[in-house]
KEVEX-318017 format. One record per residue (C-alpha): residue number from 1; x, y, z. Coordinates in nm, 3 decimals. Example, Ala and Ser with C-alpha at 12.3 -4.5 7.8 and 13.67 -1.06 7.14 Angstrom:
BEGIN
   k      xx      yy      zz
   1   1.230  -0.450   0.780
   2   1.367  -0.106   0.714
END
This chain:
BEGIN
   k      xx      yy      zz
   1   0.000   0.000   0.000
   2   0.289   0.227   0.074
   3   0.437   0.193  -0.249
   4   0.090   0.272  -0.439
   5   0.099   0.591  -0.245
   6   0.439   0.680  -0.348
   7   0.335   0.643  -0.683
   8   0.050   0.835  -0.654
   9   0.185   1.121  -0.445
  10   0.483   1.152  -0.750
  11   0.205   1.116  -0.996
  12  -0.006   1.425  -0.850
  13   0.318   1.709  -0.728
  14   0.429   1.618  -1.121
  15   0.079   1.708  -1.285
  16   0.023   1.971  -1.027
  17   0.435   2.122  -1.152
  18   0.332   2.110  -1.508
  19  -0.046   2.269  -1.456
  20   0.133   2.553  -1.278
  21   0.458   2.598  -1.507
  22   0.172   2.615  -1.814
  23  -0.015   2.859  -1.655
  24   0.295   3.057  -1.577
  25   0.440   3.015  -1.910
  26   0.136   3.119  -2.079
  27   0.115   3.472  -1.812
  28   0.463   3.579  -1.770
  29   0.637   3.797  -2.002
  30   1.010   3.834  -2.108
  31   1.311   3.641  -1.974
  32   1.080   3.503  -1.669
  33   0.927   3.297  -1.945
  34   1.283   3.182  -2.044
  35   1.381   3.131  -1.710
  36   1.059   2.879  -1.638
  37   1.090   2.703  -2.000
  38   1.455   2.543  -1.807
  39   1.279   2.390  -1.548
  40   0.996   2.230  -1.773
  41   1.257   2.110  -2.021
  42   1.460   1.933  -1.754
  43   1.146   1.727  -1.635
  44   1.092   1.681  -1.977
  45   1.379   1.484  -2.068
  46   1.394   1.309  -1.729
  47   1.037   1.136  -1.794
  48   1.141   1.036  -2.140
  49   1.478   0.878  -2.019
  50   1.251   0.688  -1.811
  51   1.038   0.636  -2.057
  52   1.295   0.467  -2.289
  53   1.490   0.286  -2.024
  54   1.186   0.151  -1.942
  55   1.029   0.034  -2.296
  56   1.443  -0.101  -2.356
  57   1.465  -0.277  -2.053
  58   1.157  -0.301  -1.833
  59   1.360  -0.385  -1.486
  60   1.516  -0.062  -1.538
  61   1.397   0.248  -1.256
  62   1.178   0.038  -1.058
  63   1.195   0.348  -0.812
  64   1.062   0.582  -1.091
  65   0.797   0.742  -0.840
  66   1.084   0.871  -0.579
  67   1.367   0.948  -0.914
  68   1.011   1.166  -1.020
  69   1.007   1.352  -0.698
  70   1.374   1.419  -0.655
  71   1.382   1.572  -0.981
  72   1.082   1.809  -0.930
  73   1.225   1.889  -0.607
  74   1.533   1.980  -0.797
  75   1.439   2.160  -1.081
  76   1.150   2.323  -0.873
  77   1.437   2.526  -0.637
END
């Protein structure tokens, strides 16, 4: 049961990062727009590394949820 709600609580704080970086992205103006378009991109490319590790090799990031979450935490500060 734990795990589920790991998986769930990365699955929510990621949805709820990219509803507010849209919604940012589509109200800010100038660099800030640049500066929040870094952020995005990073989480991006994360997800579809583990996207393709895991089509290539489906043992690969079993801890995807808490790799999700340290990221967001990262690019987020």
């Amino acid at each position: 049961m734990f795990g589920l709600s790991i998986v769930i609580l990365a699955g929510i704080v990621g949805i709820g990062f990219c509803l507010l970086a849209v919604r940012a992205l589509w109200q800010w103006q100038g660099w800030w727009r640049w500066a929040l378009a870094a952020p995005l991109l990073l989480m991006a490319g994360v997800v579809l590394n583990i996207v393709v590790a895991v089509w290539l090799d489906p043992t690969a990031h079993n801890l995807w949820p808490i790799e999700v979450l340290a990221w967001l935490t990262w690019s987020a500060s």
